[in-house]
TORKE-69086 format. One record per residue (C-alpha): residue in three letters; residue number from 1; x, z, y. Coordinates in steps of 0.02 Angstrom, whole numbers, plus 50000, padded with zeros to 5 digits. Layout:
BEGIN
REC|Ala|NUM|X|Z|Y
...
// end
This chain:
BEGIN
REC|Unk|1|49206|56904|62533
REC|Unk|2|49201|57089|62567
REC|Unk|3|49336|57072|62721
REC|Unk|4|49219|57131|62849
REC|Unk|5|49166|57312|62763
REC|Unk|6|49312|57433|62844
REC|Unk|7|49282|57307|63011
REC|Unk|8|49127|57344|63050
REC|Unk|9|49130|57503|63106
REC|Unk|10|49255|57417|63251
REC|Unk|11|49172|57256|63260
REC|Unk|12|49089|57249|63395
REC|Unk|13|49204|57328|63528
REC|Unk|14|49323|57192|63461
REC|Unk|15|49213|57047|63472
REC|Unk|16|49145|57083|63640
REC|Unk|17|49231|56944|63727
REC|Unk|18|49160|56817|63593
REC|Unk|19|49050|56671|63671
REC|Unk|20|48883|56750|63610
REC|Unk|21|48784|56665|63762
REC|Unk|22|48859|56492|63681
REC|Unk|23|48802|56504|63505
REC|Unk|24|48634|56547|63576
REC|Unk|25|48629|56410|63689
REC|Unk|26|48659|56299|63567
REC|Unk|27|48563|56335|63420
REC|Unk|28|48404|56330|63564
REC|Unk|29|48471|56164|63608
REC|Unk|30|48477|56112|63443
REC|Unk|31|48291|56159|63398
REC|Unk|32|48240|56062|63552
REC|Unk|33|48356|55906|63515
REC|Unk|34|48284|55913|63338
REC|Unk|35|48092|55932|63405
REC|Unk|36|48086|56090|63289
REC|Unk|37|47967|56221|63327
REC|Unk|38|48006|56373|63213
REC|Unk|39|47920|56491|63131
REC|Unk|40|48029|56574|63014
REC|Unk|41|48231|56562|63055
REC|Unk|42|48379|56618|62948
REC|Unk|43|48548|56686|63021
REC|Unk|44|48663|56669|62863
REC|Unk|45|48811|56771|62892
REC|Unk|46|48738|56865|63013
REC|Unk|47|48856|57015|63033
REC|Unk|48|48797|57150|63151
REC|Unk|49|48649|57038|63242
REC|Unk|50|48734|56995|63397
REC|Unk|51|48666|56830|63377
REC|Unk|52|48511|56876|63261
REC|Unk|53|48421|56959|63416
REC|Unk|54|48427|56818|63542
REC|Unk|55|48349|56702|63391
REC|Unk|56|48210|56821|63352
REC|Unk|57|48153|56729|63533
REC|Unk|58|48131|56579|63455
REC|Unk|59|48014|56614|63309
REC|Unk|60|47891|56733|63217
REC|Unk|61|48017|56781|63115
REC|Unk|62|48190|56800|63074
REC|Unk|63|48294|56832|62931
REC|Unk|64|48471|56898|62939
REC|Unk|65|48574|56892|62787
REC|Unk|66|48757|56969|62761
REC|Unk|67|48854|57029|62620
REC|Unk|68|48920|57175|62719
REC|Unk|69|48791|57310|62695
REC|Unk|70|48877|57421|62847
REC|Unk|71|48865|57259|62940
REC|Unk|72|48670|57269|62908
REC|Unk|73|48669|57446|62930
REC|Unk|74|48745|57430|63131
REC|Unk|75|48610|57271|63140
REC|Unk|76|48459|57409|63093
REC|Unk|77|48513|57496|63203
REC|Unk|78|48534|57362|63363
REC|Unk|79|48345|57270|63329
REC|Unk|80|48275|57455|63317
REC|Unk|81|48309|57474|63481
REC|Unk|82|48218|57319|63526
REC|Unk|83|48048|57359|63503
REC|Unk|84|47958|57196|63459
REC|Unk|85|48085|57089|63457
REC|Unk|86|48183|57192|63307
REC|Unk|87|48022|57197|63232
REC|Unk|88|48009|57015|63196
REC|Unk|89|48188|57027|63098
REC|Unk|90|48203|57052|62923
REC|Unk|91|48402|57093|62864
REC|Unk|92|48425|57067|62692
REC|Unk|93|48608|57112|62600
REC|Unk|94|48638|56932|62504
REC|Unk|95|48783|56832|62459
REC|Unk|96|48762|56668|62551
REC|Unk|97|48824|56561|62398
REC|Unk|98|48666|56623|62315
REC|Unk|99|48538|56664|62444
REC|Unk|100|48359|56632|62458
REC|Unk|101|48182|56697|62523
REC|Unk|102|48003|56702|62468
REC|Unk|103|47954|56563|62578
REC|Unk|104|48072|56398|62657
REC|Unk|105|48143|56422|62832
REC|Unk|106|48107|56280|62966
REC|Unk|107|48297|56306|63044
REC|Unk|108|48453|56406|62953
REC|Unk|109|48616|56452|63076
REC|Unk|110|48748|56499|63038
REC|Unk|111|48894|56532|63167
REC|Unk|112|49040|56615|63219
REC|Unk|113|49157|56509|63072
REC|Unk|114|49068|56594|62929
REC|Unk|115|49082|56449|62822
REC|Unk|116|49305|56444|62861
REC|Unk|117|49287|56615|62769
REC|Unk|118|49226|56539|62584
REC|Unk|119|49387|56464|62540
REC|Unk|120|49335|56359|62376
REC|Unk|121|49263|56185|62380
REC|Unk|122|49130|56239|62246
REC|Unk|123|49088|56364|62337
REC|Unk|124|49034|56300|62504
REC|Unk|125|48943|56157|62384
REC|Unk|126|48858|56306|62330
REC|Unk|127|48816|56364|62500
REC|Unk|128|48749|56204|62554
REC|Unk|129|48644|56184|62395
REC|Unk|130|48551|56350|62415
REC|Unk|131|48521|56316|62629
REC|Unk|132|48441|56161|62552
REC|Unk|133|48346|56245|62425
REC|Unk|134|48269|56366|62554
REC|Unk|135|48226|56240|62712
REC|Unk|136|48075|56158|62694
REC|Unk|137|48084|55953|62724
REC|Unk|138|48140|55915|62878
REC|Unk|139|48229|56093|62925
REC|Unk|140|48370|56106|63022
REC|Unk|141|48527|56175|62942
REC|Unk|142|48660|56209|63100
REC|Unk|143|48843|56302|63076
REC|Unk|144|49001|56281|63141
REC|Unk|145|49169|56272|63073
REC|Unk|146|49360|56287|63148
REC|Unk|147|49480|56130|63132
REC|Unk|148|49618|56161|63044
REC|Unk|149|49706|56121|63229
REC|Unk|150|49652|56297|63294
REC|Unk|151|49717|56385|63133
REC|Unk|152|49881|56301|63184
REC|Unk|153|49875|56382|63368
REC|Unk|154|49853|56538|63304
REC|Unk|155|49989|56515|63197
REC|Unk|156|50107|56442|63337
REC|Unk|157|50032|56586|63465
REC|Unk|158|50036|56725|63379
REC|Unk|159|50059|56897|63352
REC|Unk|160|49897|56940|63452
REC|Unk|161|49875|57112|63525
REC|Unk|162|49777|57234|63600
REC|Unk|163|49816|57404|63675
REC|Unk|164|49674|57495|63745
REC|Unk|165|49654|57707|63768
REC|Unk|166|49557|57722|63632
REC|Unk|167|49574|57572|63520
REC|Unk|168|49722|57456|63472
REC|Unk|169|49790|57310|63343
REC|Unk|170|49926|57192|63288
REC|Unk|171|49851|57042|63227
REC|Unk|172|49974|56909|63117
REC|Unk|173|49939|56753|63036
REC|Unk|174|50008|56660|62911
REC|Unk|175|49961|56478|62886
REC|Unk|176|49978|56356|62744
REC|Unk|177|49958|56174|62805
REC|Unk|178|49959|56098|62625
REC|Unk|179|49813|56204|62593
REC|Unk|180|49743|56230|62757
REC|Unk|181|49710|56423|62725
REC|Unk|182|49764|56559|62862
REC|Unk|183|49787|56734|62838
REC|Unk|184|49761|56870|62986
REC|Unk|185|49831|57027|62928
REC|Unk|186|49761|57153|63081
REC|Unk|187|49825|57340|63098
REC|Unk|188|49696|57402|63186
REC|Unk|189|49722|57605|63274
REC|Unk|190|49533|57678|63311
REC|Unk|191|49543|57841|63415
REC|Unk|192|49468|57976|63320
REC|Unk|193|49306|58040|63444
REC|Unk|194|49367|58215|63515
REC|Unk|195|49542|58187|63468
REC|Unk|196|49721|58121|63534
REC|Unk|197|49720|58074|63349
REC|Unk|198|49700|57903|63287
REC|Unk|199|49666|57827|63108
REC|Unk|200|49734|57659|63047
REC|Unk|201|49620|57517|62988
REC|Unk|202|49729|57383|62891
REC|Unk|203|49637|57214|62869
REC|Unk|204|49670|57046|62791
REC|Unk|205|49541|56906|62814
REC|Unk|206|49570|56722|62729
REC|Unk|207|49498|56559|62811
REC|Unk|208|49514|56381|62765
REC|Unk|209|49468|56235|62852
REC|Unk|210|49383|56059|62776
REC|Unk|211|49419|55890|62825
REC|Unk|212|49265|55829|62916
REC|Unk|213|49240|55696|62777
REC|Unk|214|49226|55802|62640
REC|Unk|215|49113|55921|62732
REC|Unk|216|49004|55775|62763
REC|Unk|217|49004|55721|62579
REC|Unk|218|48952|55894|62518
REC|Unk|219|48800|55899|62647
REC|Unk|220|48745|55732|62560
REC|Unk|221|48745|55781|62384
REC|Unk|222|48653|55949|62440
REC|Unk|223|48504|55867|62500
REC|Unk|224|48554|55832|62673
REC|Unk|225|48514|55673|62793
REC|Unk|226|48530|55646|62986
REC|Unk|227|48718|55727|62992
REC|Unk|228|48792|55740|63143
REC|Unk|229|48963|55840|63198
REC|Unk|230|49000|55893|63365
REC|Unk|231|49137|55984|63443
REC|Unk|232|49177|56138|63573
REC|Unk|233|49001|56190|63622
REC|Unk|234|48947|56024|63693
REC|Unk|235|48834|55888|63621
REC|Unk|236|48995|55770|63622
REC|Unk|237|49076|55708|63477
REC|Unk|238|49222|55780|63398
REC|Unk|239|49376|55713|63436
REC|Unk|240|49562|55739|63380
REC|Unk|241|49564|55890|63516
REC|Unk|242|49422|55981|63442
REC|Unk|243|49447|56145|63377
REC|Unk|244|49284|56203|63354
REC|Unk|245|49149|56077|63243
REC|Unk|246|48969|56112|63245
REC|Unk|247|48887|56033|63105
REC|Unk|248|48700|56006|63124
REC|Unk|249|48590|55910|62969
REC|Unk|250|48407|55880|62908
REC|Unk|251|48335|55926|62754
REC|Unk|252|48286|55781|62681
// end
């Protein structure tokens, strides 16, 4: 769970090209589709607030919650320099299998395949059971999740690399279709500032996909109604091309 603490320092710069505007557009969507009008909204998983700032539009306030202290640490340090809008976001350091807040959230997101990264079935029940716990009745509980089809293009298109002046990486994955769990192993080279020297950042993250079903199941038993799953940033349904799932339920 602690993967992303030597990242974050690099995260950003390496997740520029990431479909930010897309996330956003669709968790707005979503509240509209939904008919909900927020006033508090959790980002769970929120990692350095790339997409915590954009929802602080959308409601009175926002809570961002990460494991990755440094990850919080960069967020600070984004909403501060975004006056009122920062000023409506709270970031708390949780783990998301246990989280929770004073008062219930109308809408909780969470994006960017955070839930691939908790690789037991227990534990994404637990997940699920504490987003239930803390939206009130009739919240909106959104997240997407890869298929394991995209886990199998990375392993069928890899290595992945990147060679910039003052950054680079090898990126390798190894995937394990019985279990549906891929591991990126990334060698990452960060200039030093000043320096023709660089230093070496050595990272291995572990996903695993869900079969749609079971996902479903677990969103039941957690208190969930009005499930719906659609696929590739579009309100269409997912199909046996779809790599990327967006999940989107209602607290009953």
């Amino acid at each position: 769970m602690n993967a992303y603490e030597s990242f974050a320092l690099v995260y950003d710069r390496l997740m520029a090209d990431m479909p930010y505007d897309e996330w956003q557009r669709m968790a707005k969507e979503a509240l509209e589709r939904y008919q909900i009008r927020p006033t508090r909204i959790v980002d769970l998983g929120c990692g350095t607030g790339s997409l915590t700032l954009p929802l602080a539009k959308e409601a009175a306030e926002v809570i961002g919650i990460d494991l990755s202290e440094t990850m919080l640490t960069m967020a600070r340090e984004k909403s501060d320099a975004h006056g009122r809008v920062g000023d409506k976001i709270q970031w708390v350091c949780q783990d998301m299998r246990s989280w929770s807040i004073p008062e219930p959230a109308d809408a909780v997101f969470s994006f960017c395949d955070c839930i691939n990264y908790i690789t037991e079935l227990d534990d994404v029940r637990s997940v699920f059971e504490h987003t239930a716990r803390n939206l009130r009745s009739g919240g909106l509980f959104m997240f997407d999740m890869h298929h394991a089809r995209q886990f199998e293009q990375y392993e069928q298109e890899q290595p992945f690399t990147l060679d910039e002046q003052d950054i680079a990486y090898m990126w390798h994955c190894d995937y394990d279709r019985e279990q549906q769990l891929i591991e990126h192993d990334l060698a990452i080279f960060v200039q030093d500032e000043g320096s023709d020297r660089y230093h070496r950042i050595d990272e291995v993250h572990v996903q695993r996909a869900y079969d749609t079903e079971t996902v479903i199941e677990m969103l039941k038993d957690a208190g969930f109604g009005q499930i719906e799953v659609f696929a590739d940033f579009a309100w269409q349904s997912a199909n046996e091309e779809s790599m990327r799932l967006f999940f989107t339920a209602v607290r009953l």
